[in-house]
PDB file of N, CA, C and O in Angstrom:
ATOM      1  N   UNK A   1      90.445 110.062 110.597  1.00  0.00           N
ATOM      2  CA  UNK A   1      91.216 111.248 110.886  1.00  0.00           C
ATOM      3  C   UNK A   1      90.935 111.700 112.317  1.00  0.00           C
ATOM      4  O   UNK A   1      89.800 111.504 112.751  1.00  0.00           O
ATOM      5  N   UNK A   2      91.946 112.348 113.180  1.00  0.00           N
ATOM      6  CA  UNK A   2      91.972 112.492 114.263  1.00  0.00           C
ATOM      7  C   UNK A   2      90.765 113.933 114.281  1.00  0.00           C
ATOM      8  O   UNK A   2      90.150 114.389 113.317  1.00  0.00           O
ATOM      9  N   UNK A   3      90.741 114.253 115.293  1.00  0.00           N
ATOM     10  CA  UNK A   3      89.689 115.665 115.661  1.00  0.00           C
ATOM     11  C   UNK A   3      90.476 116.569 116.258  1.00  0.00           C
ATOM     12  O   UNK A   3      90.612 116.454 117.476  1.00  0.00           O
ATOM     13  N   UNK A   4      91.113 117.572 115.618  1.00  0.00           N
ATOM     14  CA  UNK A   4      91.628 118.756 116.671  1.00  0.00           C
ATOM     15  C   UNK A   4      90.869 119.254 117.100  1.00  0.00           C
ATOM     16  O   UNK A   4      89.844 119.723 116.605  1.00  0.00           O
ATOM     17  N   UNK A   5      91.546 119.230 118.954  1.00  0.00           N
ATOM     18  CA  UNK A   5      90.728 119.858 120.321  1.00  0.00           C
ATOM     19  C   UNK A   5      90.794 121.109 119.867  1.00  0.00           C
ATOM     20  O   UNK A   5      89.580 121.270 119.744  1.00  0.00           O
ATOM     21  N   UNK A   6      91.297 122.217 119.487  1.00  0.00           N
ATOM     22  CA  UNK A   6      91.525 123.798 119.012  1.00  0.00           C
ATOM     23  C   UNK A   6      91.250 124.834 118.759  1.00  0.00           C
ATOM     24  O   UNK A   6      92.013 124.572 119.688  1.00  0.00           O
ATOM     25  N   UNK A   7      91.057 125.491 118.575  1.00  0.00           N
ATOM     26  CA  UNK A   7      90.438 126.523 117.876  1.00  0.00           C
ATOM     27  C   UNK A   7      91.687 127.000 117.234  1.00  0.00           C
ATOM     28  O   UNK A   7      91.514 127.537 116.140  1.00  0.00           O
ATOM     29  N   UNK A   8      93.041 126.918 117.717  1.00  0.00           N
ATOM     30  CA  UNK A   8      94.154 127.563 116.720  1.00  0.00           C
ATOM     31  C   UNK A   8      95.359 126.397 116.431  1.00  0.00           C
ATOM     32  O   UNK A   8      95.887 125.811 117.376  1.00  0.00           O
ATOM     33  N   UNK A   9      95.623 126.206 115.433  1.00  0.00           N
ATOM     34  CA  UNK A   9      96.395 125.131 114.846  1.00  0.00           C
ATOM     35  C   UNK A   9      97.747 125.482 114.088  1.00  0.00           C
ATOM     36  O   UNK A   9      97.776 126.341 113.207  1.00  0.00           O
ATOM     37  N   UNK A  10      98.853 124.769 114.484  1.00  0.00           N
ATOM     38  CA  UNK A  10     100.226 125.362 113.585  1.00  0.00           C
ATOM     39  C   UNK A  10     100.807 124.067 113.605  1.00  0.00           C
ATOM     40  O   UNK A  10     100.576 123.083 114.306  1.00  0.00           O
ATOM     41  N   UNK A  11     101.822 124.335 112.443  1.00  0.00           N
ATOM     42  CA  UNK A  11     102.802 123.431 112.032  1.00  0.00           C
ATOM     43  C   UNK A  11     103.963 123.398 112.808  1.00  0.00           C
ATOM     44  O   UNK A  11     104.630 124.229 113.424  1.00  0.00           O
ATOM     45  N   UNK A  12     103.999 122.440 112.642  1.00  0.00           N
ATOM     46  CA  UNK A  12     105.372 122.190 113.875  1.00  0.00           C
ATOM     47  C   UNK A  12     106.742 123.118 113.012  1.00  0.00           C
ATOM     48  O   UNK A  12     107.722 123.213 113.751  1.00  0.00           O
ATOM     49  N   UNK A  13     106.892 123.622 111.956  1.00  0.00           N
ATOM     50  CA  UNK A  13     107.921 124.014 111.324  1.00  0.00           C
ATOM     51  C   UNK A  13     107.264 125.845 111.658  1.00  0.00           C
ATOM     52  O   UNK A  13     108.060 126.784 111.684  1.00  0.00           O
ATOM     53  N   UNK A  14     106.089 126.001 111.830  1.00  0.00           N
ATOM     54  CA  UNK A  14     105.711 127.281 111.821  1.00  0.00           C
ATOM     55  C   UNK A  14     106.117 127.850 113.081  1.00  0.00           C
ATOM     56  O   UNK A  14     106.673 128.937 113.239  1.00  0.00           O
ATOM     57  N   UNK A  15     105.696 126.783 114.203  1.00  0.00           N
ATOM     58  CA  UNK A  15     105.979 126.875 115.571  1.00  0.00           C
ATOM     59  C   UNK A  15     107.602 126.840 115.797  1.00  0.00           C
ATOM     60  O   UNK A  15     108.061 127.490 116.736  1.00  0.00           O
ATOM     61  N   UNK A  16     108.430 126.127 114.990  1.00  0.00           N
ATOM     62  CA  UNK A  16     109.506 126.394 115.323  1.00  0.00           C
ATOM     63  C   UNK A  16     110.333 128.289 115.158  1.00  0.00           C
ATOM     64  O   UNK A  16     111.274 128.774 115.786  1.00  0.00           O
ATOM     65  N   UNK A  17     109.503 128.865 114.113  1.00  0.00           N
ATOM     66  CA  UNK A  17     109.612 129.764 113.794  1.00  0.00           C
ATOM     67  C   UNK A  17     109.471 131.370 114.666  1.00  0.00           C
ATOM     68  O   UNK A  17     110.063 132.448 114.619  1.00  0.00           O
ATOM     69  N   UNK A  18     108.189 130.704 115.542  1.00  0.00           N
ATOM     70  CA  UNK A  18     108.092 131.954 116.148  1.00  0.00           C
ATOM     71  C   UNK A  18     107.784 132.255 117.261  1.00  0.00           C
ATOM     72  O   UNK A  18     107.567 133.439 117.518  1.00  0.00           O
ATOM     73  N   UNK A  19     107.654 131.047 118.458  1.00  0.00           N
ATOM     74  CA  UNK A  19     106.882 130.417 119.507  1.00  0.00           C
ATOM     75  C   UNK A  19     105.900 131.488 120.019  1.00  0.00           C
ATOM     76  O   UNK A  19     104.733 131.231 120.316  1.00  0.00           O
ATOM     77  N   UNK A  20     106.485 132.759 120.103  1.00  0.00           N
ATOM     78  CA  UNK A  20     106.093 133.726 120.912  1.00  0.00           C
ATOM     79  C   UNK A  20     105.210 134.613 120.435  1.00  0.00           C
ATOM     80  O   UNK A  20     104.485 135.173 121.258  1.00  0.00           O
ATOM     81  N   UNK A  21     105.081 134.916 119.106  1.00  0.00           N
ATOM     82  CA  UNK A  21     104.172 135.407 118.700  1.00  0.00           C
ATOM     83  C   UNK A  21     102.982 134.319 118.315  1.00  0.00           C
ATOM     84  O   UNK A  21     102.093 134.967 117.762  1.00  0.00           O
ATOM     85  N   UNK A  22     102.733 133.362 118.367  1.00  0.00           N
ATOM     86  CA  UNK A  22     101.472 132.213 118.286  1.00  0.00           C
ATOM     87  C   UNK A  22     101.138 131.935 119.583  1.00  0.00           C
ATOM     88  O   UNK A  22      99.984 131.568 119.810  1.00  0.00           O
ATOM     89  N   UNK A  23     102.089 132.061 120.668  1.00  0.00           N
ATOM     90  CA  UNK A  23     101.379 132.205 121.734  1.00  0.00           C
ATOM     91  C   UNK A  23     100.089 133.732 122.002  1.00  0.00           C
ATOM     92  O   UNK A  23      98.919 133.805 122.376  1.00  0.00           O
ATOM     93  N   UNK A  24     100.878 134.474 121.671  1.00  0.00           N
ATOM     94  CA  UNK A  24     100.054 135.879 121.873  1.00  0.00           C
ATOM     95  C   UNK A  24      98.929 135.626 120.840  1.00  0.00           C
ATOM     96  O   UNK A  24      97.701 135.570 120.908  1.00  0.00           O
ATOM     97  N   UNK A  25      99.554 135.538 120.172  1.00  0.00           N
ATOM     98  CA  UNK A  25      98.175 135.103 118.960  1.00  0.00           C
ATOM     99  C   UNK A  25      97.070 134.722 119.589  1.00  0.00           C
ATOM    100  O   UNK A  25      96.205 135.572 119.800  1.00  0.00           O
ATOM    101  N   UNK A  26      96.880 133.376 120.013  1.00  0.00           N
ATOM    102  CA  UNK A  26      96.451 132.635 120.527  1.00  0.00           C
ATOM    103  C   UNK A  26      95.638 133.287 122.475  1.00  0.00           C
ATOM    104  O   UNK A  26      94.779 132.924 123.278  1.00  0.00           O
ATOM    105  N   UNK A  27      96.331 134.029 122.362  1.00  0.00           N
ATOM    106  CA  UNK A  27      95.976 134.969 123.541  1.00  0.00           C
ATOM    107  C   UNK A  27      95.339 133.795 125.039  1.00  0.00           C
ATOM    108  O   UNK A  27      94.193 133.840 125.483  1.00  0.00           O
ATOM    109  N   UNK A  28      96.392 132.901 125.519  1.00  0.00           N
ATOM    110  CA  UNK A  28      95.756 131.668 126.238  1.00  0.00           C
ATOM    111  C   UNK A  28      94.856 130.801 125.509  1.00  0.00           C
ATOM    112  O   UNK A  28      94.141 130.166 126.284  1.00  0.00           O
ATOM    113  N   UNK A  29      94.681 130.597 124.505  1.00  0.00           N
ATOM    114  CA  UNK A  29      93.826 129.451 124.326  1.00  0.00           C
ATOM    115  C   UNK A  29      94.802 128.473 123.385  1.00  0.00           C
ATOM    116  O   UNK A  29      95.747 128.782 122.659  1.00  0.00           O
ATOM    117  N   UNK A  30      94.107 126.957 123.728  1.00  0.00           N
ATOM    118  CA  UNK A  30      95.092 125.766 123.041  1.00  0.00           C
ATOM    119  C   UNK A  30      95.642 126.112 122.041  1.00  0.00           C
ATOM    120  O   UNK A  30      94.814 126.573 121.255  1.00  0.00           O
ATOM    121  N   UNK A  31      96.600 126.126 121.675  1.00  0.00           N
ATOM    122  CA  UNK A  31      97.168 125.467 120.262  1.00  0.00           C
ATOM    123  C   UNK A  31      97.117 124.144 119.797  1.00  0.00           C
ATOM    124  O   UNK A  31      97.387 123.472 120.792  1.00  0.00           O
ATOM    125  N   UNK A  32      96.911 123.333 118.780  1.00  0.00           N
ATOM    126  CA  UNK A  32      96.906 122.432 118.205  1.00  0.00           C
ATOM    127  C   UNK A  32      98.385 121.929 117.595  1.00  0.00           C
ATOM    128  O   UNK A  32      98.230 122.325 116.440  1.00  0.00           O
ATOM    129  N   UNK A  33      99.634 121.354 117.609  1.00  0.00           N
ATOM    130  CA  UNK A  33     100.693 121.545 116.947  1.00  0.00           C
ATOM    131  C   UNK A  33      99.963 120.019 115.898  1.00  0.00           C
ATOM    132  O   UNK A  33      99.263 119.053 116.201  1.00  0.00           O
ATOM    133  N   UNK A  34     100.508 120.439 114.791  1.00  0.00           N
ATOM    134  CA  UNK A  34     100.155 119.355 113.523  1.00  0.00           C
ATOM    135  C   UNK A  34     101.570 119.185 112.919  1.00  0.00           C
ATOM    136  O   UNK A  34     102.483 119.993 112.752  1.00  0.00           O
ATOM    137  N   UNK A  35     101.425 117.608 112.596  1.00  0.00           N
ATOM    138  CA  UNK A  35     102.207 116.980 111.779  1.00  0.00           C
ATOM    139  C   UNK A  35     101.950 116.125 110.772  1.00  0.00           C
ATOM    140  O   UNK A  35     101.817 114.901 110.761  1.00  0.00           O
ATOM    141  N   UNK A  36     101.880 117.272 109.592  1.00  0.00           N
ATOM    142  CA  UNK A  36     101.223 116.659 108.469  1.00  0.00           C
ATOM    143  C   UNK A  36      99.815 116.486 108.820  1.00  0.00           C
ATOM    144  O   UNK A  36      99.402 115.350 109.050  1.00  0.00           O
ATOM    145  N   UNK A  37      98.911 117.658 108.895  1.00  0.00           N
ATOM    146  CA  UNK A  37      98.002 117.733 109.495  1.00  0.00           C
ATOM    147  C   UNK A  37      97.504 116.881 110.128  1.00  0.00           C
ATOM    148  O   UNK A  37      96.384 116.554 109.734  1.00  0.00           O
ATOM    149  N   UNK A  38      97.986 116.233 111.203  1.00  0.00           N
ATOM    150  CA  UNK A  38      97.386 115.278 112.173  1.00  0.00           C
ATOM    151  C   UNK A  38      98.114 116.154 113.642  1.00  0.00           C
ATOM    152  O   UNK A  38      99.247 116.613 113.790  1.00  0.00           O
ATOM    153  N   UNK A  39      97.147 116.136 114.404  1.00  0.00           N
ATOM    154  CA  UNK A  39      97.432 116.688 116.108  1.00  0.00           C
ATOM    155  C   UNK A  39      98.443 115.604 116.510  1.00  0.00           C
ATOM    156  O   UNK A  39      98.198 114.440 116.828  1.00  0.00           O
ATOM    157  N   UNK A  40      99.807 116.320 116.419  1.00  0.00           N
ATOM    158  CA  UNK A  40     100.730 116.144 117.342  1.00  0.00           C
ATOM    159  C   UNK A  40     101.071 116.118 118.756  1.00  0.00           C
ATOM    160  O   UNK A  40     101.781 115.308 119.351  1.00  0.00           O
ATOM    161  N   UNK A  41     100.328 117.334 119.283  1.00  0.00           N
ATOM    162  CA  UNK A  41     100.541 118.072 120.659  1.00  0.00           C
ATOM    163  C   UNK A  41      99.442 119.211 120.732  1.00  0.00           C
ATOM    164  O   UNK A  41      98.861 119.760 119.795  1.00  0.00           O
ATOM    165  N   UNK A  42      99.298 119.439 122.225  1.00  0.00           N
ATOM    166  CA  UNK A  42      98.856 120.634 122.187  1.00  0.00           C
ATOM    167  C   UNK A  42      99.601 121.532 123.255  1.00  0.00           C
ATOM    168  O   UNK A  42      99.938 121.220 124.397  1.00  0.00           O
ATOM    169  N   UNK A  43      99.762 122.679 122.610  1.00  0.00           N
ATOM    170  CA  UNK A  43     100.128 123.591 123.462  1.00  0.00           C
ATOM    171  C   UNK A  43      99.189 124.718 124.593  1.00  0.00           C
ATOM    172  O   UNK A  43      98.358 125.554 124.239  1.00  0.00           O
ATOM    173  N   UNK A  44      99.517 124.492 125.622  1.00  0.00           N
ATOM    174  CA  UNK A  44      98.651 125.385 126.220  1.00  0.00           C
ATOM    175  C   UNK A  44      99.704 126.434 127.430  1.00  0.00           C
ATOM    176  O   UNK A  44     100.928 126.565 127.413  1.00  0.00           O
ATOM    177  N   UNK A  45      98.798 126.990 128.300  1.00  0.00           N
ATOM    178  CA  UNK A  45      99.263 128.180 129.218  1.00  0.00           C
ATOM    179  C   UNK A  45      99.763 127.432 130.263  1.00  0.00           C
ATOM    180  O   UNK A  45      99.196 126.515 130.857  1.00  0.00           O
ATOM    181  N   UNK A  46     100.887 127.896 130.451  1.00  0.00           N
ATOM    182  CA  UNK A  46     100.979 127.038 132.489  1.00  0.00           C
ATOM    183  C   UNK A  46     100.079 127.183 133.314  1.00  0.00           C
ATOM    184  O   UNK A  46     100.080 126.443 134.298  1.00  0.00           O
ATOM    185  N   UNK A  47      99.227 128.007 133.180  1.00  0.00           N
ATOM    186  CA  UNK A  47      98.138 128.453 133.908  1.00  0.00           C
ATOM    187  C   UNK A  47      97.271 127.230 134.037  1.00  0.00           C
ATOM    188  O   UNK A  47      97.037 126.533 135.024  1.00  0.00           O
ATOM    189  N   UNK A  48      96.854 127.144 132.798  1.00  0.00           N
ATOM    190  CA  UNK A  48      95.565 125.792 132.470  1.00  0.00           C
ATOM    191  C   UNK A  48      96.284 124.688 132.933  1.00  0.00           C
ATOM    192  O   UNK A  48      95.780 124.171 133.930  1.00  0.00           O
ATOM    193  N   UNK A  49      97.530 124.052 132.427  1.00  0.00           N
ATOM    194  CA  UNK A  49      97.892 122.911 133.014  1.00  0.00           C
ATOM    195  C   UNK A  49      97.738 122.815 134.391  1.00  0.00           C
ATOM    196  O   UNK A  49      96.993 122.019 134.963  1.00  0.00           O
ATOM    197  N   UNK A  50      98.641 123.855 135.043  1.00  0.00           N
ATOM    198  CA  UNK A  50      98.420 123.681 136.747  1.00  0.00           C
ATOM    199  C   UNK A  50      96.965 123.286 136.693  1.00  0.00           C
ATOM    200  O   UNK A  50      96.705 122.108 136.937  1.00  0.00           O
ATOM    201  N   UNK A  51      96.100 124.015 136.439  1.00  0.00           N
ATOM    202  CA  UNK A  51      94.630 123.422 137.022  1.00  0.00           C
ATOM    203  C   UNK A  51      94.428 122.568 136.624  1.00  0.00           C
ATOM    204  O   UNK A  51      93.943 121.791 137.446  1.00  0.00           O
ATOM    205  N   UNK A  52      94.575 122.035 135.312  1.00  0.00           N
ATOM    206  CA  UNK A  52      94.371 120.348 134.825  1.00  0.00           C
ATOM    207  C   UNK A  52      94.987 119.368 135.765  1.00  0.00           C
ATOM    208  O   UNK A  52      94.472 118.301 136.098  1.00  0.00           O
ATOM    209  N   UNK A  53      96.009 119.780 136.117  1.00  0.00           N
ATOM    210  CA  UNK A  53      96.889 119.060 137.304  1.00  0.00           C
ATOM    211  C   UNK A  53      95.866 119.143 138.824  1.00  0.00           C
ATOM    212  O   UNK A  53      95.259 118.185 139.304  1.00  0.00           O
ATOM    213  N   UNK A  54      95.883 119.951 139.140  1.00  0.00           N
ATOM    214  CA  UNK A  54      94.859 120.244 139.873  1.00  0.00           C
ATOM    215  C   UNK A  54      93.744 119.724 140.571  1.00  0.00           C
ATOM    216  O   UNK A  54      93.529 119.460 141.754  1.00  0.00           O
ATOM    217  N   UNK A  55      92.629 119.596 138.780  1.00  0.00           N
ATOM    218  CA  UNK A  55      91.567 119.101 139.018  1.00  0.00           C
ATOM    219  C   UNK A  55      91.444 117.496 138.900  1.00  0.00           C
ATOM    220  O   UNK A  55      90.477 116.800 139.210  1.00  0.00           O
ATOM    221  N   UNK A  56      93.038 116.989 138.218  1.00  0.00           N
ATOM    222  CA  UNK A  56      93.302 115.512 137.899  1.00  0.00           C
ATOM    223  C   UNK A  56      93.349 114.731 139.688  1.00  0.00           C
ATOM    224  O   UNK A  56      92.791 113.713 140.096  1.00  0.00           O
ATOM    225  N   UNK A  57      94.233 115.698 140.399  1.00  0.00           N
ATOM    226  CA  UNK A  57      94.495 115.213 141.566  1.00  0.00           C
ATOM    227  C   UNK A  57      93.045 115.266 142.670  1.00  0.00           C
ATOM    228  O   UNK A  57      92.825 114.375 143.490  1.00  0.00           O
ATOM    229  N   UNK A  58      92.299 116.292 142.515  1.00  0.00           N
ATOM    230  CA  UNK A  58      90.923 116.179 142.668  1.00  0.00           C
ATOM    231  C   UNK A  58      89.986 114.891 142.647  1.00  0.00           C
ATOM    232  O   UNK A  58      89.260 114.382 143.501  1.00  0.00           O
ATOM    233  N   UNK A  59      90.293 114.568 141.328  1.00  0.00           N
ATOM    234  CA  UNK A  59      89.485 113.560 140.471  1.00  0.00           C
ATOM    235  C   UNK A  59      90.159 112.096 141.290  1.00  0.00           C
ATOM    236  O   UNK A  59      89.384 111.309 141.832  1.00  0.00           O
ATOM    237  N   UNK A  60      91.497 111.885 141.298  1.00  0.00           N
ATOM    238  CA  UNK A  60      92.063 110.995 142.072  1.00  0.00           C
ATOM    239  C   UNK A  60      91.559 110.441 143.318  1.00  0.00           C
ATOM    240  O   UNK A  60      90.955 109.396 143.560  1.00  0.00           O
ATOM    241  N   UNK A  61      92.062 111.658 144.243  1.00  0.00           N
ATOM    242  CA  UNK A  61      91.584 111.297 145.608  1.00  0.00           C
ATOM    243  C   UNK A  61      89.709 110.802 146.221  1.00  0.00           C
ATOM    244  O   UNK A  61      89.247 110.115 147.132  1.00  0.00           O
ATOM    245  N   UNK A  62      88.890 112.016 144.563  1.00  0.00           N
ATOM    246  CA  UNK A  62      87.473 111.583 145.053  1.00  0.00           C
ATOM    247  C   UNK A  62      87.589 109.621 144.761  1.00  0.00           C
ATOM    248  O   UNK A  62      87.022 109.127 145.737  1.00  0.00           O
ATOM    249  N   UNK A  63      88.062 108.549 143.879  1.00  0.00           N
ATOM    250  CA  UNK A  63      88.143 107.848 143.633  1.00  0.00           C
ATOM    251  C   UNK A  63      88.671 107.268 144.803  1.00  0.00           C
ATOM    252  O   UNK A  63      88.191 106.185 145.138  1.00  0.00           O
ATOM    253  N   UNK A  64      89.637 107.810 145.554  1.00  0.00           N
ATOM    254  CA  UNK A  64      90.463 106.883 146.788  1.00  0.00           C
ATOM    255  C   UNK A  64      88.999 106.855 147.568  1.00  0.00           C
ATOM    256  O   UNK A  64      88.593 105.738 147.890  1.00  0.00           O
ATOM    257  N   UNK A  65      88.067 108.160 147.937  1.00  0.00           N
ATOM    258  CA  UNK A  65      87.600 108.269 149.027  1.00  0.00           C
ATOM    259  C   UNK A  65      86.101 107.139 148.751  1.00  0.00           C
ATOM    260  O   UNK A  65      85.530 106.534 149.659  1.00  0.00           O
ATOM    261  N   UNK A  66      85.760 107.099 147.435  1.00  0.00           N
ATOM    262  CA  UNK A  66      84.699 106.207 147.425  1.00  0.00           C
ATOM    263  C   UNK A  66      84.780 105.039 147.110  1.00  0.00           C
ATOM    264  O   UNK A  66      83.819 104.373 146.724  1.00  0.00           O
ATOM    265  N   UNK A  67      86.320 104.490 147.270  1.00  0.00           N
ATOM    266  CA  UNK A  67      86.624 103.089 147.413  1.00  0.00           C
ATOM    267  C   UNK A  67      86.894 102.618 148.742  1.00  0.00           C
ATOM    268  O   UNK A  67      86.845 101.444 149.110  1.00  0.00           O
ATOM    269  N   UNK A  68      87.225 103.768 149.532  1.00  0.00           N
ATOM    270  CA  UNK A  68      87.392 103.532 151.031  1.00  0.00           C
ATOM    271  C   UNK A  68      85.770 103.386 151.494  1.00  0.00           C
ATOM    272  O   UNK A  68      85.266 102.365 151.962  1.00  0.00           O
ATOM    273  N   UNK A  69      85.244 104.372 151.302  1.00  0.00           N
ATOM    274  CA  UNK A  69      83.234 104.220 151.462  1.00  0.00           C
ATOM    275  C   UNK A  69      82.772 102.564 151.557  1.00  0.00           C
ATOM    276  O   UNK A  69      82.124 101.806 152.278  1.00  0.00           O
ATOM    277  N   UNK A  70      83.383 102.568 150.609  1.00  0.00           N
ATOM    278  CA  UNK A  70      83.084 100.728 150.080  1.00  0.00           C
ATOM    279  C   UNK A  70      83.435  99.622 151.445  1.00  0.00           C
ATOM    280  O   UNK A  70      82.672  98.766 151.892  1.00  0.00           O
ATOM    281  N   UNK A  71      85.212 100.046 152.047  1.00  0.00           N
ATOM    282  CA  UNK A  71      85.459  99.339 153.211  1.00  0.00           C
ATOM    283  C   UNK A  71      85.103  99.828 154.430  1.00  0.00           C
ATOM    284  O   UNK A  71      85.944  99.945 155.321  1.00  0.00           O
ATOM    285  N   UNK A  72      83.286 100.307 154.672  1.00  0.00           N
ATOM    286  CA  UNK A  72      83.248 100.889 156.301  1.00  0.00           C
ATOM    287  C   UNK A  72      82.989  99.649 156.821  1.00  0.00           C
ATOM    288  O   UNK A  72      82.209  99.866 157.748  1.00  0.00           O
ATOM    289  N   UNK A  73      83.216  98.371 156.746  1.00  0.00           N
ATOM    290  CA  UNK A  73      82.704  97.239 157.618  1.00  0.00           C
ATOM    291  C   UNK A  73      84.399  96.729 158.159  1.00  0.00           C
ATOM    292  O   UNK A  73      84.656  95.746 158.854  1.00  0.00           O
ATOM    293  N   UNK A  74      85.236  97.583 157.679  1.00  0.00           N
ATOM    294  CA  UNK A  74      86.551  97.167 158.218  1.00  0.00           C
ATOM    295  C   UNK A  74      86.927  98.555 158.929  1.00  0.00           C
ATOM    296  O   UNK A  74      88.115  98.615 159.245  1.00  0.00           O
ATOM    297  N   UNK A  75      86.414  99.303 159.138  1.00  0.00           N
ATOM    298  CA  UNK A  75      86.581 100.733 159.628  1.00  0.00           C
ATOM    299  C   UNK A  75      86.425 100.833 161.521  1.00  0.00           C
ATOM    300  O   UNK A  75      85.457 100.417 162.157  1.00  0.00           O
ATOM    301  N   UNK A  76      87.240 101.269 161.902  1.00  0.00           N
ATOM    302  CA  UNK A  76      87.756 101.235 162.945  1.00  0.00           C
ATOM    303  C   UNK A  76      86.904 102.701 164.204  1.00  0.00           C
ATOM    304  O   UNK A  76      87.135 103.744 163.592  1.00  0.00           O
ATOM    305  N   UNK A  77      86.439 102.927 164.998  1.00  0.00           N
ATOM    306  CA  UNK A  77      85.815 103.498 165.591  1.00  0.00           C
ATOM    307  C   UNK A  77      86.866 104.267 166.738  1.00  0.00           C
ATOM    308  O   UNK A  77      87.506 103.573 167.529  1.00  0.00           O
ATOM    309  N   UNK A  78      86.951 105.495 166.738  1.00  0.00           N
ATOM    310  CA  UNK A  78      87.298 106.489 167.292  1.00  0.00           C
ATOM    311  C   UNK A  78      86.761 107.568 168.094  1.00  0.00           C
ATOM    312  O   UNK A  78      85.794 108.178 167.638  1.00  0.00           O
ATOM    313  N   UNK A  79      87.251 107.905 169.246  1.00  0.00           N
ATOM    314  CA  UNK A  79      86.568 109.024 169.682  1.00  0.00           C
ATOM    315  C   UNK A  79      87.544 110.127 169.841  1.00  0.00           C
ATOM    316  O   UNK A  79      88.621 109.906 170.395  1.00  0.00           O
ATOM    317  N   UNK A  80      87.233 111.310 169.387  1.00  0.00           N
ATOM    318  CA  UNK A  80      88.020 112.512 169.510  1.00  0.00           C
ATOM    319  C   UNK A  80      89.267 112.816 170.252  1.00  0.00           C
ATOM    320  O   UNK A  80      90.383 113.257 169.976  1.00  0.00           O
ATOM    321  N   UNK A  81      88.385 112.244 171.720  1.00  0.00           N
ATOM    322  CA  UNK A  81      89.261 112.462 172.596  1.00  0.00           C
ATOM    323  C   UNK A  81      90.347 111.365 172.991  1.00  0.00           C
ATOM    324  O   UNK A  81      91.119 111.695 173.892  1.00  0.00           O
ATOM    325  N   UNK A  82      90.506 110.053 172.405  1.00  0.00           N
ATOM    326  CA  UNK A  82      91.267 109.400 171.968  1.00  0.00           C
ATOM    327  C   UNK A  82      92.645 110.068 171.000  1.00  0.00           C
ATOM    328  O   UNK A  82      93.813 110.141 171.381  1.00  0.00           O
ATOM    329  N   UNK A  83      92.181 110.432 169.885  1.00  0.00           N
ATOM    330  CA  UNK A  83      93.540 111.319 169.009  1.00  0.00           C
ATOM    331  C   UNK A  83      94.251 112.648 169.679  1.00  0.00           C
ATOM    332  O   UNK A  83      95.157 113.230 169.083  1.00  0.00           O
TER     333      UNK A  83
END
């Protein structure tokens, strides 16, 4: 059986019912949507996503920068006053 991430959980037929009051409910924190009690989806705040987005693109670039680390023997030498 799967593990709901959650603390608040609804049925996808419940959620069709009332979106707006389970959001408030829920007062920003995840929702769990279930189907047939198994985690379907989760619902969250635009708020949190942006930063999940955020901290994903974060997480990205640190990965570009310590694979570039890796190529300083192909790295090219500059002086300031050159650029």
């Amino acid at each position: 059986m799967r593990q709901v991430l959650a603390d608040f959980s609804v049925s996808i037929s419940e959620l069709k019912k009332n979106p707006s009051a389970l959001l408030s409910q829920a007062s920003g924190s995840p929702i769990a949507v279930l189907n047939h009690n198994k985690p379907v989806a989760y619902l969250i705040p635009a708020e949190t996503y942006e930063a999940m987005m955020g901290m994903l693109e974060d997480y990205e670039l640190a990965l570009l920068v310590e694979e570039r680390r890796g190529d300083k023997d192909h790295a090219v030498t500059v002086s300031l006053d050159d650029l």
